[in-house]
PAPA-387948 format. One line per field, with one value per atom (N, C-alpha, C, CB): residue number from 1; y, x, z; atom name. Coordinates in steps of 0.05 Angstrom, whole numbers. Glycine has a CB too. Example, Ala and Ser with C-alpha at 12.3 -4.5 7.8 and 13.67 -1.06 7.14 Angstrom:
<sekes>
seq: c(1,1,1,1,2,2,2,2)
yy: c(-114,-90,-66,-89,-45,-21,1,-12)
xx: c(264,246,264,226,257,273,258,282)
zz: c(156,156,156,181,142,143,157,114)
atom: c(N,CA,C,CB,N,CA,C,CB)
</sekes>
This chain:
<sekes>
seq: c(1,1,1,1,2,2,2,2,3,3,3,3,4,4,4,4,5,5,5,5,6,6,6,6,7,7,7,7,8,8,8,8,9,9,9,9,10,10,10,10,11,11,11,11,12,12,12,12,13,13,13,13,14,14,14,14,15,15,15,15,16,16,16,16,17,17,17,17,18,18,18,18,19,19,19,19,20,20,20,20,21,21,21,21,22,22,22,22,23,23,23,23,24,24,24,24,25,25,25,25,26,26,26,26,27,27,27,27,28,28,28,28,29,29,29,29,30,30,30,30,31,31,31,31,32,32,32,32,33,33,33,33,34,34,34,34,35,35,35,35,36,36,36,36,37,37,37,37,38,38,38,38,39,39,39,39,40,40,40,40,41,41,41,41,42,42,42,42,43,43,43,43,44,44,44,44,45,45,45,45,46,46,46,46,47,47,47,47,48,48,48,48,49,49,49,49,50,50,50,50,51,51,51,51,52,52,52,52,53,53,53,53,54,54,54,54,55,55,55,55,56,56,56,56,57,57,57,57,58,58,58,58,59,59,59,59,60,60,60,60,61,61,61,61,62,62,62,62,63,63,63,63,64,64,64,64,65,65,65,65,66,66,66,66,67,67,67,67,68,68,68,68,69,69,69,69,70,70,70,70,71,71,71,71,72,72,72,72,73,73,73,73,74,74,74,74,75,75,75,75,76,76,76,76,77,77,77,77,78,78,78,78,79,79,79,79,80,80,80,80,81,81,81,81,82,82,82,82,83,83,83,83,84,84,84,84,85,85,85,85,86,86,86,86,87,87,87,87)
yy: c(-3462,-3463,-3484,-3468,-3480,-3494,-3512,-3485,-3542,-3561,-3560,-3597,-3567,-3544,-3567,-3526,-3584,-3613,-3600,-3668,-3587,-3578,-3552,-3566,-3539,-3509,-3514,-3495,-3486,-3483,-3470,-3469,-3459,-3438,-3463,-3410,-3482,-3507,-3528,-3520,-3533,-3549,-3576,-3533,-3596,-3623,-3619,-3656,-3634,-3638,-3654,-3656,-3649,-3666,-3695,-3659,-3700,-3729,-3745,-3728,-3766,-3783,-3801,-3798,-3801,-3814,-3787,-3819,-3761,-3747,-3735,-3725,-3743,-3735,-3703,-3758,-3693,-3661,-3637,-3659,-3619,-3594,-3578,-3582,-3564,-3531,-3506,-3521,-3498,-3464,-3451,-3436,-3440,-3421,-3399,-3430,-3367,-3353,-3333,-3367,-3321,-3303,-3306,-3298,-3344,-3350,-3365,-3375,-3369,-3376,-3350,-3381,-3364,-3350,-3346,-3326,-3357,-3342,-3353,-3341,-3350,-3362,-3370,-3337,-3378,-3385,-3356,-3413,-3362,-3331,-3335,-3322,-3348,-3339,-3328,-3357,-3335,-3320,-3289,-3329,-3285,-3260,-3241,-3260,-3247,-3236,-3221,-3253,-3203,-3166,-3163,-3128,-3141,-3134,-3119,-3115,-3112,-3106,-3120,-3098,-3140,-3166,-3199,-3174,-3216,-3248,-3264,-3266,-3282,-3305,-3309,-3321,-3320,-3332,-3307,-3347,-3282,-3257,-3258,-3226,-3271,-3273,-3298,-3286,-3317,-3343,-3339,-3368,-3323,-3323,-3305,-3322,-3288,-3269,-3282,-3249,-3298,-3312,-3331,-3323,-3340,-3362,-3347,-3360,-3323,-3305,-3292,-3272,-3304,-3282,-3256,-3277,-3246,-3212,-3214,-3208,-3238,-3237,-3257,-3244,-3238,-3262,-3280,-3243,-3310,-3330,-3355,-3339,-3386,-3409,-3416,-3422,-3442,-3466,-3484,-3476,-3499,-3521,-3544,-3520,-3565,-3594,-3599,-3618,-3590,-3594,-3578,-3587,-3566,-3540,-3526,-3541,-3517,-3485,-3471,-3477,-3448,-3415,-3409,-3386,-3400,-3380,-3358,-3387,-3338,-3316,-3294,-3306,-3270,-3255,-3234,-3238,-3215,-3183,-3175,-3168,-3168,-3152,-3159,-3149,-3181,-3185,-3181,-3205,-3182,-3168,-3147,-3166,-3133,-3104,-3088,-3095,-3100,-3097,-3102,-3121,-3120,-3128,-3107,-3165,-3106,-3072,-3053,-3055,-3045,-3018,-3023,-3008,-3033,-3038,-3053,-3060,-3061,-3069,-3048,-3063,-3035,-3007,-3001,-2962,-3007,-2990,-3008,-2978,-2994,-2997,-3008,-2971,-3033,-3041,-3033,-3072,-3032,-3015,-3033,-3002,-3020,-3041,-3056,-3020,-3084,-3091,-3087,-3107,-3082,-3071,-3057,-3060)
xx: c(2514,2485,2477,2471,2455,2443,2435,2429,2440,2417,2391,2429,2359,2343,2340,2303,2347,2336,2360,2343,2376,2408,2392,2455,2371,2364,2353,2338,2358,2356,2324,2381,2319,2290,2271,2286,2281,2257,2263,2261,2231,2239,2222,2229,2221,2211,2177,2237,2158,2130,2125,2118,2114,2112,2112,2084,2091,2074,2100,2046,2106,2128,2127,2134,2104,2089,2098,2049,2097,2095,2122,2075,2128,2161,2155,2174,2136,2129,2142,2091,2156,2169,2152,2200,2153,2141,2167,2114,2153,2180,2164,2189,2193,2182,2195,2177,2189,2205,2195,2231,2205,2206,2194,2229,2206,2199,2170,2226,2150,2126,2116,2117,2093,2072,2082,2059,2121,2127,2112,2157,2116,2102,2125,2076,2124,2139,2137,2132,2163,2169,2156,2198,2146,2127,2101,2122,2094,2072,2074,2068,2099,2105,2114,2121,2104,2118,2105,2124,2125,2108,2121,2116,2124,2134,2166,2111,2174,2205,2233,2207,2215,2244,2228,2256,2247,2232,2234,2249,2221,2231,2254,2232,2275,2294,2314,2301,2304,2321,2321,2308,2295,2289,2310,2251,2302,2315,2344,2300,2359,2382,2402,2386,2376,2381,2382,2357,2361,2360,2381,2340,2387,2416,2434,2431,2435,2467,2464,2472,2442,2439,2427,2460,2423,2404,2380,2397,2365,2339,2337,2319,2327,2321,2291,2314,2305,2281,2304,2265,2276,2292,2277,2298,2294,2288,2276,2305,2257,2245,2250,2222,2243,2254,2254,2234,2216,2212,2230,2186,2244,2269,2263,2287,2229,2220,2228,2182,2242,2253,2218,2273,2219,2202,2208,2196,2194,2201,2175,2230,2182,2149,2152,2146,2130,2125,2148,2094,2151,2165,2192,2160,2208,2230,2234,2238,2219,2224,2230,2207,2201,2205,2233,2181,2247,2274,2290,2280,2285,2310,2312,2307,2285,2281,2293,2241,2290,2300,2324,2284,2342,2372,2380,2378,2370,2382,2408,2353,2399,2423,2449,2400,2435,2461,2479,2455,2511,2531,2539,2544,2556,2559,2592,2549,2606,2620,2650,2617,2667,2687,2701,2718,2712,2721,2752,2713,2767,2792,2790,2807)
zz: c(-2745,-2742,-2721,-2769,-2702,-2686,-2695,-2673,-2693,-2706,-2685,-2708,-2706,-2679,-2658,-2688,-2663,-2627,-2612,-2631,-2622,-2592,-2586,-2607,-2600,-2600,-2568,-2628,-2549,-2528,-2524,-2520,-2551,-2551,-2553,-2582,-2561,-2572,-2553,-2607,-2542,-2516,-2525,-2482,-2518,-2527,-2508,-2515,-2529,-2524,-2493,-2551,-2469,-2444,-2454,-2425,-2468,-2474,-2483,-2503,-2470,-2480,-2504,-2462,-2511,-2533,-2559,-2522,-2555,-2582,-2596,-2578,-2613,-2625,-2632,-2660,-2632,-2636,-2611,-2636,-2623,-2603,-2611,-2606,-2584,-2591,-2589,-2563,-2592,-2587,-2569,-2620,-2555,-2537,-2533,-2516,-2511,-2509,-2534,-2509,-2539,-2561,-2591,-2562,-2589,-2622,-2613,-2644,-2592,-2588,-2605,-2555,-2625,-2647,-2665,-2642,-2678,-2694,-2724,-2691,-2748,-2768,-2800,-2774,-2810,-2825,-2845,-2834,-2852,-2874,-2892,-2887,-2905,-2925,-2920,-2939,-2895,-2883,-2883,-2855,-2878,-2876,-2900,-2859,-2916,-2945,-2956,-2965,-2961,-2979,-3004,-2960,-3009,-3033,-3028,-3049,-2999,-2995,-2995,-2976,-2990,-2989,-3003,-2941,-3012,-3026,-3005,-3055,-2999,-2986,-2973,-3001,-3008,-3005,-2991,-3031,-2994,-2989,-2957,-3003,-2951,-2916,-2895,-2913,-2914,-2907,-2916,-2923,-2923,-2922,-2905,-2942,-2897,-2873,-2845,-2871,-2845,-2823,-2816,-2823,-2834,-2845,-2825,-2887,-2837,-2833,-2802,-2861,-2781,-2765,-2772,-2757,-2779,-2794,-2783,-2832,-2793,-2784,-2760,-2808,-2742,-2717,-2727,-2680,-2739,-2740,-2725,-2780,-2729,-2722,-2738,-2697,-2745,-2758,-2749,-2764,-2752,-2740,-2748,-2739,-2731,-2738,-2772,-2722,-2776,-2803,-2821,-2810,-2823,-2834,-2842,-2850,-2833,-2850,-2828,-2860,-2830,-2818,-2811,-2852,-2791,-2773,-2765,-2753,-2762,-2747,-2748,-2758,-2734,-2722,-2744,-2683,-2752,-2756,-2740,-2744,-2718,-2710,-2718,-2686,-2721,-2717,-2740,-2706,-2773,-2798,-2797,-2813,-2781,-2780,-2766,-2765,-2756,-2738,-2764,-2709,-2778,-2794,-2824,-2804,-2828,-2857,-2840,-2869,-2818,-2803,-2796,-2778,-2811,-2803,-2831,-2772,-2844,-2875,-2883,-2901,-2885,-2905,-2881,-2913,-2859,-2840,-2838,-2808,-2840,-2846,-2813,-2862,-2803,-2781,-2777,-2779,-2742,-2741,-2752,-2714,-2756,-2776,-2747,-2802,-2753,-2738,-2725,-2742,-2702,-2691,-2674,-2704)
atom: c(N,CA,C,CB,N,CA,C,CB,N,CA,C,CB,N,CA,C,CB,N,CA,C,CB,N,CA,C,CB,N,CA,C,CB,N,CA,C,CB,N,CA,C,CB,N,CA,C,CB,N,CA,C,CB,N,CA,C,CB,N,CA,C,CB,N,CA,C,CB,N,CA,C,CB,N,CA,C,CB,N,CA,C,CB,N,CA,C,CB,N,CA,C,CB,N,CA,C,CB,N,CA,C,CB,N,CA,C,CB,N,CA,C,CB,N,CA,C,CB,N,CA,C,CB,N,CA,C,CB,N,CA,C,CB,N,CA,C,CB,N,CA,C,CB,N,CA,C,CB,N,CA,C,CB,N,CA,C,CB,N,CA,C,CB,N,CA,C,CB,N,CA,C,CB,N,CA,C,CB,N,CA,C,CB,N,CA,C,CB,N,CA,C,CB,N,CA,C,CB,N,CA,C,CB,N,CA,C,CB,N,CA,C,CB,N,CA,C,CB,N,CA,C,CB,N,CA,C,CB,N,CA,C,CB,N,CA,C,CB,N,CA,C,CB,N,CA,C,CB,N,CA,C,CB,N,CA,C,CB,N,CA,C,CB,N,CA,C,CB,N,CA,C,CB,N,CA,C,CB,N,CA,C,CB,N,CA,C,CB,N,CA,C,CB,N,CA,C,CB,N,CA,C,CB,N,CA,C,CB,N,CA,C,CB,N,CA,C,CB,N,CA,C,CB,N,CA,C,CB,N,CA,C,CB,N,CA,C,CB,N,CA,C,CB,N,CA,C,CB,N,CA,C,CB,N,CA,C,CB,N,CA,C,CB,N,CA,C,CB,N,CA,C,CB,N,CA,C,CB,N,CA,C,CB,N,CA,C,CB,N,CA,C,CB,N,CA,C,CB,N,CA,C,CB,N,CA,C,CB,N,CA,C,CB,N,CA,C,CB,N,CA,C,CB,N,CA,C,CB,N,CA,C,CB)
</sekes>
């Protein structure tokens, strides 16, 4: 796992004065997974996806997992499918 200050998507604030990062790229607007929570998958079911690679989120300095609508919606529409064996 990336620790997120090495993360390449998360770039440091201009102001030399502010210890605050933003994200950018893809994960700019993303929201923390609980924001995003329905009744198909839990949280912790999200955040451990994300853990594993599955769900495209990042972690932020603070260590809450982020990530968008869409990149859920990518990750339910590929849950069940079987990936190709490796050899």
């Amino acid at each position: 796992m990336i620790h997120p200050h090495d993360d390449p998507r998360v770039e440091c604030c201009p102001s030399p004065r502010c210890d605050r990062r933003r994200v950018t790229g893809r994960f700019q607007g993303a929201v923390p997974l609980a924001a995003l929570a329905d009744d198909q998958f839990s949280v912790p079911a999200r955040r451990q996806a994300a853990q594993r690679g599955r769900l495209d989120a990042i972690q932020g300095p603070d260590g809450i997992w982020r990530s968008s609508r869409h990149a859920v919606n990518d990750y339910a529409a590929t849950k069940h499918t079987r990936r190709p064996k490796a050899g």
